[in-house]
Every structure is written in C-alpha cells, then in structure tokens.
N, C-alpha and C positions, 0 to 999 in steps of 0.2 A: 690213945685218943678214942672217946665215945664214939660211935656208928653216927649217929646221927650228924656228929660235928664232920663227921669224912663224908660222911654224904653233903654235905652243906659245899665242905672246898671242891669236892668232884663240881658241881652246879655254879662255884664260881669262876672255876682251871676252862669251865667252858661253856659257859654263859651265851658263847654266841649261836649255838646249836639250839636256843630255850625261845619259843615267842609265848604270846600270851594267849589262852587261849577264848578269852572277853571279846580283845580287839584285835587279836592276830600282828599284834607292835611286838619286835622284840623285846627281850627280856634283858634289863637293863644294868641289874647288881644284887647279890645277895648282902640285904641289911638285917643283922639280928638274924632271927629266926625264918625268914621272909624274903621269898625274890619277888622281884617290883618291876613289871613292864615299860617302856620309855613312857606310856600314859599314866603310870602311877597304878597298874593296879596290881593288888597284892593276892600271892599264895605263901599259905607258911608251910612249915615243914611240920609232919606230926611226928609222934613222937619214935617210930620206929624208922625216920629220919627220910622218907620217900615225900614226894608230891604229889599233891590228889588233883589232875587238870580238869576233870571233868565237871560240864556247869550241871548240875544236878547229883542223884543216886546213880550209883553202878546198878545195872540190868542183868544178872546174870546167875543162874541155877547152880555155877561150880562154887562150892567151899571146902574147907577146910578140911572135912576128911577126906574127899575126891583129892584136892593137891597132894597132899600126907601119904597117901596111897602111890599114885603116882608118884613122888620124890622116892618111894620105897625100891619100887620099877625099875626107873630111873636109874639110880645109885646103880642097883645089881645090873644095870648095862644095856636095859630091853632096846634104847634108843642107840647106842654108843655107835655100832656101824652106819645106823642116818647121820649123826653128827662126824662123825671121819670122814664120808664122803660130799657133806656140806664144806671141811675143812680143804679138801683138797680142790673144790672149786674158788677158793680166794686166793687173793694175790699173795706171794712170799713177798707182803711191807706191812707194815704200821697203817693202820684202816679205821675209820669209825667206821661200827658197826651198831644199826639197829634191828633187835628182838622184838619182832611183832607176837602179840600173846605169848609173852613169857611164860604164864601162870605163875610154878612155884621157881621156875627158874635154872632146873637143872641142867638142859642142854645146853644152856649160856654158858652155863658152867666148864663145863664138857669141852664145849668148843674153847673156851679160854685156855683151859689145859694142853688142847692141842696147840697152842697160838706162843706161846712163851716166850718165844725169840721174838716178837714183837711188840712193839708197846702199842696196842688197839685203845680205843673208845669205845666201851661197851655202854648199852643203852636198854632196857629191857625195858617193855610196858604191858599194860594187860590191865580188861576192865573191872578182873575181879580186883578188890581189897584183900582177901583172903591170901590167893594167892602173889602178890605184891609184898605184902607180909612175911610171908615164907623164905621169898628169892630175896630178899633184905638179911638173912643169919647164916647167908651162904660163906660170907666172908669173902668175896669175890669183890675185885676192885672194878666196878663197876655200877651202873645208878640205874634204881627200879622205881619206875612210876604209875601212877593207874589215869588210863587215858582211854579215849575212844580212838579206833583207828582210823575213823571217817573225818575225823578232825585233829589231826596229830599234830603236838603243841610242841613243835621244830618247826625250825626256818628254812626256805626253799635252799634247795643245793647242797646240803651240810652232810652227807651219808654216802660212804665208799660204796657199801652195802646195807641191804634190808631181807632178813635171814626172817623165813616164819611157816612155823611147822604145824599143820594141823588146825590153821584157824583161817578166819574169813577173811576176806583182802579188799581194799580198798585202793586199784591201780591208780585213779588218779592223784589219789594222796602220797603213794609209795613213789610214784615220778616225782612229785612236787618237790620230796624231802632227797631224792636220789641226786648224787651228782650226776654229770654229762657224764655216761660210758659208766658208771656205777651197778652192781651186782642185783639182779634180786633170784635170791633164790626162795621156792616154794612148795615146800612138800606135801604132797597128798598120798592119802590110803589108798591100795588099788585094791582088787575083789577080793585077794586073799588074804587082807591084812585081821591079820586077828581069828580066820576062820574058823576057829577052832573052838573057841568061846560064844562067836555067832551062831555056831550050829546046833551049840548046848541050850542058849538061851532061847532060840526060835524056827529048831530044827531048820527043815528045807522047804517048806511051802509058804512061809509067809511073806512079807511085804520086806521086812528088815535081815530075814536069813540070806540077801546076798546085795553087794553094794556095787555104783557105777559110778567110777568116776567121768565119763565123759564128756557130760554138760561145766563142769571144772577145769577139763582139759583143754576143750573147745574153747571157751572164756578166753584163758591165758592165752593163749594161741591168738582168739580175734586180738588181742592188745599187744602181743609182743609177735609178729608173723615168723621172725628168724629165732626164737626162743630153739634150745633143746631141751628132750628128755629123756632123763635118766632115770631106768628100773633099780631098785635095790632091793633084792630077796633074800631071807634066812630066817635059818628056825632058830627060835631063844628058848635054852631050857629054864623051865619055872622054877628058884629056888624053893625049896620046899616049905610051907608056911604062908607062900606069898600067894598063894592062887587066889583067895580072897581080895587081896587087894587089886589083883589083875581085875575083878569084878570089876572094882569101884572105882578104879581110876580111870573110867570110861563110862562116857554115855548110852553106851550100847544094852546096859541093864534096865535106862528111864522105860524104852520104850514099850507100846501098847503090842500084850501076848508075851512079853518075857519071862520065861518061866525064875520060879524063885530054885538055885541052884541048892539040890542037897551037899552034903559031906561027900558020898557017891559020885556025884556031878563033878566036884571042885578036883577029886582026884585023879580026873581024867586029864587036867590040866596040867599034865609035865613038859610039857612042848608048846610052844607056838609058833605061828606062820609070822613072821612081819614084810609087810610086802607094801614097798611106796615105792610111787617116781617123784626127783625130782626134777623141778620146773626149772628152767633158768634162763635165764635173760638178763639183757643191759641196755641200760637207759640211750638210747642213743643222739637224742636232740634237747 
C-alpha cells in the first residue's frame, strides 16, 4: 500500500479527532483524495500523503538541512533519555497521543518504540513543511500534519496526552484538545543544556552564552499550580563526523556574535551536556 493511501485510512480509522480549521465543524469523511468538513469544506492530501491545515504560508526559518541534521542527532540517541523518561510518565494503555512541533519526527518515533505493547494514536504536527516531509518516510504508523498550534485542527476532548519538546505552547488550545485528567507533558532546556557549544559559539560575556529558563517555568506553573518538575541531566558523546551537524541542528548558531566555528572548534565537541526539566501536568476540569 502507497504511503499516501495509509495516510488517507489513518484520517478515515479516525475522522473524529479532525475539525476544520475555516469553521472549526468537524471533519466529516475522507472522499477521494480530500477530507470535507460537515460544511463542505475541503483539504486534500498532497502528495507525500500529510494535510496542510493551515489558512495561509507556513512562518518559519527551520528547513531541511536544520531537520536532516537533527534526524542525524536524533537517530545516534542525543534525545533518547528525554524520550524514555517522557515514556515512563504515560499510562501502561492504549492512548491518543499528540506531538506538538514534531519537526522531522524522530522522537515520535522514539517514543513509539518504547510504546509496542500498545496500540496508541499518534498524531505529530509542526509549522514547518520541511519538516512534516521528513517525519512522513519514518515508516511509522502514525499521521503528520503541518498546523499552527494556536489553532489546532482537533476537536475538544479527543487526547490522552499532548507530548512537546522544545517548542512554543499554546495552554489554551492544549486544554481544549486534552481530555478531563489527560497528560501534558513539556520539556524545556535548562542553563546547561547544550553548554558546551554555547560557549564555543559566544564564549562567556554575551547576551546568548547562557540561558534562563524561568520566565517558561513561571508560565507553566501560573496555568497548571499542582504541575511537577522533573530535572533530566547527561552527557552525550558526539559521534565522530557529527559535530557539524550538532551546529546546525539548532538555532543557537542564527544568533547575533556567533562566531563561525573552525575545524579546531568543531573538535572540541566530543561531549555534550543535555540538561532539561520536564513540565508535567493534567488537565483537571
């Protein structure tokens, strides 16, 4: 069976998780190529089988070699201990789950490996197209779409959990889609995440050589008061070749004062620090 066509039945096996995102109507039947809101209106599928909800252009600086890079990471494990202890925060059942900024999709991945004994609903979305693309040739039974997260083209109530790592959050949208007592978990970078690359790119004196999560922390906290957090620290050794991509599979290189790394620089990079907490909370009303 072509990809595109599995993607199509994935969108029909669960149609009732889909609204529209024109007039916010459920989404009513996949016909042909095309799912159709109860008001009739139409998205098709292109042709690497995903749905593009968004009314306008995607907004956003990451492509294709950022994802590429990343998935490289990825694969060799950089995240693997964040995604094990996101796993050990879900229920041992059968769950829809949604992936807020998927990108290229590996973590979903990740976590789906850990997940076997269950038959889950995975859901992955993200504003890039780029990466939307990517997390489509994972071969992963699960559906990738490119959305905004301020306007999430799901129906109230329909998500055990809402899994999202390193991107921007929209609480009242992630309630709206969360069932009663439903998961979110939230992971963010804390000072030493990466530091090791921050301090090459912009030594110790400037604006971006060291990071605060606080005002992030605070946030989640004002919205969810009984929320916990959990630290998760370790060092990942660089496989050898990849320090480059460690560059680029982050934005931490865009910024203003970044020095351009030599050969010299890149091979100081056999180690890294990864250091996040995760957020976590449940939807309680």
């Amino acid at each position: 069976m072509k990809k595109s066509e599995r993607q199509r039945q994935f969108v029909q096996a669960t149609i009732d998780l889909f609204r529209c995102p024109t007039c916010q109507a459920p989404m009513k039947a996949v016909v042909g190529n095309s799912v159709i809101c109860q008001n009739g209106h139409q998205i098709d599928f292109n042709r690497h089988g995903y749905l593009h909800f968004l009314n306008g252009a995607a907004d956003t600086e990451y492509g294709r070699e950022m994802f590429l890079a990343r998935r490289q990471l990825l694969t060799a494990g950089l995240f693997k201990p964040i995604v094990a202890a996101v796993a050990r925060h879900l229920p041992a059942q059968s769950l829809r789950i949604l992936d807020v900024g998927t990108g290229e999709g590996t973590p979903l991945k990740q976590l789906a490996d850990l997940r076997t004994s269950y038959q889950d609903t995975m859901i992955g979305f993200d504003i890039s197209k780029s990466g939307v693309t990517l997390a489509t040739q994972l071969g992963l039974d699960a559906f990738f779409c490119v959305a905004d997260l301020r306007q999430l083209p799901f129906n109230n109530g329909k998500f055990d959990a809402v899994v999202e790592l390193f991107s921007p959050s929209d609480y009242r949208e992630f309630n709206r889609v969360l069932t009663v007592g439903g998961q979110l978990i939230k992971v963010v970078p804390n000072a030493g995440y990466l530091g090791e690359l921050r301090q090459l790119l912009y030594g110790g004196n400037q604006a971006k050589s060291h990071y605060d999560n606080q005002r992030v922390v605070a946030l989640f906290k004002k919205h969810y008061p009984d929320c916990q957090v959990e630290p998760v620290k370790y060092q990942f050794s660089v496989p050898a070749g990849l320090q480059q991509a460690l560059v680029e599979m982050t934005p931490l290189h865009w910024g203003k004062g970044a020095r351009q790394l030599t050969a010299a620089d890149l091979s100081q990079l056999t180690t890294v620090t990864v250091d996040v907490s995760l957020l976590l909370a449940k939807k309680m009303k």
